[in-house]
C-alpha positions as CSV (number, residue, x, y, z in Angstrom):
1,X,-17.2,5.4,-27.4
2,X,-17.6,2.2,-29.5
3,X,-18.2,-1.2,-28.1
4,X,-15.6,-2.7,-26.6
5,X,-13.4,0.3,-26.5
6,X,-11.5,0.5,-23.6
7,X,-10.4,3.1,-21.4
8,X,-6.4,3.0,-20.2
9,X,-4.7,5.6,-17.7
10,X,-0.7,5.1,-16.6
11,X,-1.4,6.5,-13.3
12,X,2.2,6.2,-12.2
13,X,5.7,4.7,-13.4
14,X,8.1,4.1,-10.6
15,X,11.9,3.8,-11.3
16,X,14.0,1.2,-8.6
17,X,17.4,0.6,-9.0
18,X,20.2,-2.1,-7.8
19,X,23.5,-1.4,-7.3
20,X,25.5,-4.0,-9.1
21,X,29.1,-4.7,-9.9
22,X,29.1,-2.6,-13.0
23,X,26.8,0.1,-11.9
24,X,23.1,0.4,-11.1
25,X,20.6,-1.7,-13.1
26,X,17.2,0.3,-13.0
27,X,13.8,-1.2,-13.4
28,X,10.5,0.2,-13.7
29,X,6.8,-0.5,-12.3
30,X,3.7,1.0,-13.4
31,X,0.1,1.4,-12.0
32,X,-2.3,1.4,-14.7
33,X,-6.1,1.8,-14.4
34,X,-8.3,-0.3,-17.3
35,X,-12.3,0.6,-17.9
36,X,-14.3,0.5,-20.3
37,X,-16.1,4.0,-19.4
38,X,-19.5,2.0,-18.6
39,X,-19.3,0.6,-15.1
40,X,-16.4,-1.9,-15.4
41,X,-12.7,-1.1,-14.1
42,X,-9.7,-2.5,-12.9
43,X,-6.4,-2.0,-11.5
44,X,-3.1,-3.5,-12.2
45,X,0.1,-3.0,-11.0
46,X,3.5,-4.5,-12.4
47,X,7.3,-4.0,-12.6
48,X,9.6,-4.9,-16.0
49,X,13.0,-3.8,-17.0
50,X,11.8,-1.3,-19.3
51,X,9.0,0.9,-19.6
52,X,6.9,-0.3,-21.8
53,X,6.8,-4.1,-21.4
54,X,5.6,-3.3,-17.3
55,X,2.7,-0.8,-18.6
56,X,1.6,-4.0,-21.1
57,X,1.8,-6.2,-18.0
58,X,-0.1,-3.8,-16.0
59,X,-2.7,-3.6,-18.3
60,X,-3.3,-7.7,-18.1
61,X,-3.4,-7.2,-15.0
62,X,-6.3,-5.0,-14.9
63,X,-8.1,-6.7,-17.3
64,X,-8.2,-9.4,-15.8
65,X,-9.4,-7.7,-12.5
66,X,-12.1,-5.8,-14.3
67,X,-15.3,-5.9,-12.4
68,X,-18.9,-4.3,-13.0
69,X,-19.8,-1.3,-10.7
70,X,-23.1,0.5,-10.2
71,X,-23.6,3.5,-11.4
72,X,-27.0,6.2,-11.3
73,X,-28.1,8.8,-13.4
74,X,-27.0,12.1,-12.1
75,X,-29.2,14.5,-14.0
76,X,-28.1,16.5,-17.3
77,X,-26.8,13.2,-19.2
78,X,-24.5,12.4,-16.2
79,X,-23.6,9.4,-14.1
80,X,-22.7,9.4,-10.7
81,X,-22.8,6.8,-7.8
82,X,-25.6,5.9,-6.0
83,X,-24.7,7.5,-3.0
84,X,-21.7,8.3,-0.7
85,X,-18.9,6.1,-0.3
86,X,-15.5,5.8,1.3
87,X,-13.3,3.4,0.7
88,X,-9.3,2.9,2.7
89,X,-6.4,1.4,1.7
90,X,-3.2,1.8,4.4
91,X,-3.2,5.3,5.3
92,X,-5.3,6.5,2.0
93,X,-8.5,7.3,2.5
94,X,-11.1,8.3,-0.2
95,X,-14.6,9.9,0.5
96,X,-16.7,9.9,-2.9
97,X,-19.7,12.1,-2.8
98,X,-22.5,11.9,-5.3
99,X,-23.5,14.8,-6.9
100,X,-26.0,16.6,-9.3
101,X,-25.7,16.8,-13.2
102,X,-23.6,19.7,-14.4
103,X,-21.4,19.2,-11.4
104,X,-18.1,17.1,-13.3
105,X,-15.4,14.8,-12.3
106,X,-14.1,16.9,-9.3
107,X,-10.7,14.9,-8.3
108,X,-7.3,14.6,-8.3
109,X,-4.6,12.9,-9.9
110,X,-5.3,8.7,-9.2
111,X,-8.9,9.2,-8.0
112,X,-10.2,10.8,-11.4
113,X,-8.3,7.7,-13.4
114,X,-10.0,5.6,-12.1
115,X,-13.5,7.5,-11.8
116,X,-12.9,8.4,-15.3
117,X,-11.9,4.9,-16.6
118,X,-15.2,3.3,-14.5
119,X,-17.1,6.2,-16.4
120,X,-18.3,8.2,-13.2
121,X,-18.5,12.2,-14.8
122,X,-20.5,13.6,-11.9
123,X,-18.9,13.8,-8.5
124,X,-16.9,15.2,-5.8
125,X,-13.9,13.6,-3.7
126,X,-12.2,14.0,-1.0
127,X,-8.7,12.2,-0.4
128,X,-7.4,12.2,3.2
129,X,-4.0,10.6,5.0
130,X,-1.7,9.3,2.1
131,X,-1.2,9.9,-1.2
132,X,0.7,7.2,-2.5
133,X,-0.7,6.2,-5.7
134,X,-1.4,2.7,-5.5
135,X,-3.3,2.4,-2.0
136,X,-5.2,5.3,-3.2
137,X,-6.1,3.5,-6.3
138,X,-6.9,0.7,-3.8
139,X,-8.9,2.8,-1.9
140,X,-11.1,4.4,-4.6
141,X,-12.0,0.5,-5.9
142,X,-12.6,-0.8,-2.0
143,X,-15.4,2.2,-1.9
144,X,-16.8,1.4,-5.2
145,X,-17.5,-2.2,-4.4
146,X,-19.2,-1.3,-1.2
147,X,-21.8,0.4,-3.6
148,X,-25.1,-1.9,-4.0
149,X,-28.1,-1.7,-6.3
150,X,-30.1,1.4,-4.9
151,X,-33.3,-0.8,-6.3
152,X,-32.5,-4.2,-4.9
153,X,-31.2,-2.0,-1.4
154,X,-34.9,-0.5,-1.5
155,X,-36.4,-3.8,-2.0
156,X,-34.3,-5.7,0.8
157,X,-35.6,-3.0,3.4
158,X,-39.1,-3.1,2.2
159,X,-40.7,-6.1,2.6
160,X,-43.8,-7.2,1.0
161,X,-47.0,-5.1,2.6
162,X,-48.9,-7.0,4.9
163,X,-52.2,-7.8,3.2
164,X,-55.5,-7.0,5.1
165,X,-56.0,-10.1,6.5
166,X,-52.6,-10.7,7.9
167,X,-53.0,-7.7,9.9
């Protein structure tokens, strides 16, 4: 993928309508998931009266909550995350497993837009409670910002080694 290529999924377009005097006037909302396939991904979520005018303002809406993620290695050219995570949202919620190179993107539906547009390609999932869409889109961001630097975790739990003559 070039520089600054982005990544975009339409995870969802919703339909609502209002009963009016002449009939029903119909509106539509989209979830869309923005990444650039290297660690950065957002989420956006808006409603218009036609289709295409809510997916652009989704997509604003992601960019501007795009935020950096950290990702590992996974082995055979892949990247994973640096360990397990589980994120909720409402009834949603997401377990996201690490796993070994040659593995893939094993999810469903919302999880694997976002995975894909954050540029995970290595790692199980496991959804439980609800499906709606959008708080499982919530939920699959709220685990990936619990993630922390594996090396700066490693370095907060291991302090400097006592020296001989502190001993």
């Amino acid at each position: 993928m070039a520089a600054g290529e982005r990544i975009e999924h339409v995870v969802q377009i919703r339909r609502s309508a209002c009963v009016v005097k002449g009939g029903r006037r119909f509106s539509f909302g989209a979830l869309v998931v923005v990444g650039d396939g290297n660690g950065k991904a957002g989420w956006g979520y808006a409603k218009a009266g036609e289709v295409p005018q809510a997916v652009e303002k989704a997509v604003r809406e992601a960019e501007r909550r795009m935020t950096k993620y950290h990702l590992v290695e996974a082995g055979g050219g892949g990247v994973s995350i640096p360990y397990q995570l589980e994120g909720r949202c409402g009834a949603s919620r997401v377990r996201l497993i690490q796993a070994k190179g040659g593995t893939g993107l094993i999810a469903g539906g919302a999880v694997r837009a976002v995975l894909n547009a954050v540029g995970v390609t290595e790692i199980l999932s496991k959804l439980h409670g609800s499906t709606n869409s959008v708080n499982v889109v919530k939920a699959v961001f709220d685990a990936l910002e619990a993630s922390e630097d594996v090396h700066a975790l490693v370095a907060a739990r291991n302090p400097e080694p006592l020296s001989k003559g502190d001993a």
